[in-house]
C-alpha positions in Angstrom: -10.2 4.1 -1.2 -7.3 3.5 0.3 -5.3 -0.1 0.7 -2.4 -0.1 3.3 -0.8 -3.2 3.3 2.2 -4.1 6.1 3.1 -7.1 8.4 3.7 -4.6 10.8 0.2 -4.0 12.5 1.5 -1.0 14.6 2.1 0.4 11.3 -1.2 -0.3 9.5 -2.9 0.6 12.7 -0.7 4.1 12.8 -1.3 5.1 9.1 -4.8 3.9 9.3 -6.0 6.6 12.2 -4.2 9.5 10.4 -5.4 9.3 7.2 -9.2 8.7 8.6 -8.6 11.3 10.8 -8.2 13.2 7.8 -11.2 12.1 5.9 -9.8 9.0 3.8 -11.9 5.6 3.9 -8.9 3.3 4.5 -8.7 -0.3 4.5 -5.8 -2.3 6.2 -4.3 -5.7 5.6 -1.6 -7.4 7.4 -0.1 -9.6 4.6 0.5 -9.4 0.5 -2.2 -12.1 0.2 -4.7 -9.9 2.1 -4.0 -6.9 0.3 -4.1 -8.7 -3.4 -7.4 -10.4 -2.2 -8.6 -6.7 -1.4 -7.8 -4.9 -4.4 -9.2 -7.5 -6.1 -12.6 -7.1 -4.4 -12.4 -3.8 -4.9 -12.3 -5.0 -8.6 -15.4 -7.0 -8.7 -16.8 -4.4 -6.7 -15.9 -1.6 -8.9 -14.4 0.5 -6.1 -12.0 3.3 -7.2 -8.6 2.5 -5.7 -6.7 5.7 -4.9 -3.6 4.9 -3.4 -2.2 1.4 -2.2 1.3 2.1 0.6 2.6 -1.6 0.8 5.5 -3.2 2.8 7.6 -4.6 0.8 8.5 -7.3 2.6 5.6 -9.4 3.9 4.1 -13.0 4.0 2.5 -14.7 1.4 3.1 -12.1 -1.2 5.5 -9.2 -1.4 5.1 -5.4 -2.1 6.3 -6.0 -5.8 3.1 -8.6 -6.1 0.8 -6.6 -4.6 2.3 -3.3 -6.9 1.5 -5.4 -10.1 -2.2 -6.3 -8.7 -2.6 -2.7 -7.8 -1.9 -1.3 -11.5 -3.7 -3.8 -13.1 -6.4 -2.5 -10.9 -5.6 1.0 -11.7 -5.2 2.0 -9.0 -4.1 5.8 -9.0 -1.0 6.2 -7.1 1.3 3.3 -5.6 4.0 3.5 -2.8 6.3 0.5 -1.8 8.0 1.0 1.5 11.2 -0.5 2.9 13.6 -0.3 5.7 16.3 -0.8 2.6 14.6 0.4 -0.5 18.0 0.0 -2.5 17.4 -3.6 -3.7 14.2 -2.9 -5.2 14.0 -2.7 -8.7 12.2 0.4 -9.9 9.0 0.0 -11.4 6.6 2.1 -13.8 4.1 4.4 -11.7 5.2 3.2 -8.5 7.0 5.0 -6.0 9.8 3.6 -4.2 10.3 5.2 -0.6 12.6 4.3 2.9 10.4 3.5 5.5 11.7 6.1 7.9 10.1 8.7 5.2 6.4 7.0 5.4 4.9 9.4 7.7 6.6 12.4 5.8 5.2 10.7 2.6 1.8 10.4 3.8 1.6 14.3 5.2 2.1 15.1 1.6 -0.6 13.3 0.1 
């Protein structure tokens, strides 16, 4: 499964359709609450996260806070995007990315 979590709907909606169009089962969320509240289920549920791509800066709860959730989950692979990825501090198994690379980061995957 895969989370995508952004206050940006355009881009939840965007990532959403290509990734499904490629086979994924994707879930989006518009806020850092939603997506902690998510992975979480998924927890309970015992639902394999694969990859969570979070904004980094979002209501309620930011990508670092949702990043945390996400590895205590275990989930596989993490990516924290930002329009100004500089001031965010690296962190273990996460990758760090500028927003203008997301697409290009999600052809890869």
């Amino acid at each position: 499964m895969i989370i995508i979590a952004d206050d940006n709907r355009d881009q939840v909606d965007t990532l959403t359709d290509i990734l499904e169009s490629d086979g994924y089962q994707v879930e989006g969320v518009y806020d850092g609450e939603q997506a902690i509240d998510l992975i979480n289920r998924y927890v309970r549920e015992n639902i394999q996260i694969d990859l969570v791509i979070t904004d980094m800066y979002m209501p309620n709860a930011n990508g670092l806070d949702v990043a945390v959730a996400a590895k205590k989950a275990g989930a596989k692979k993490i990516i924290i995007n930002s329009s100004d990825p500089t001031g965010i501090p690296p962190m273990e198994g996460v990758t760090i990315i500028d927003k203008s690379n997301l697409l290009e980061a999600v052809a890869k995957l």
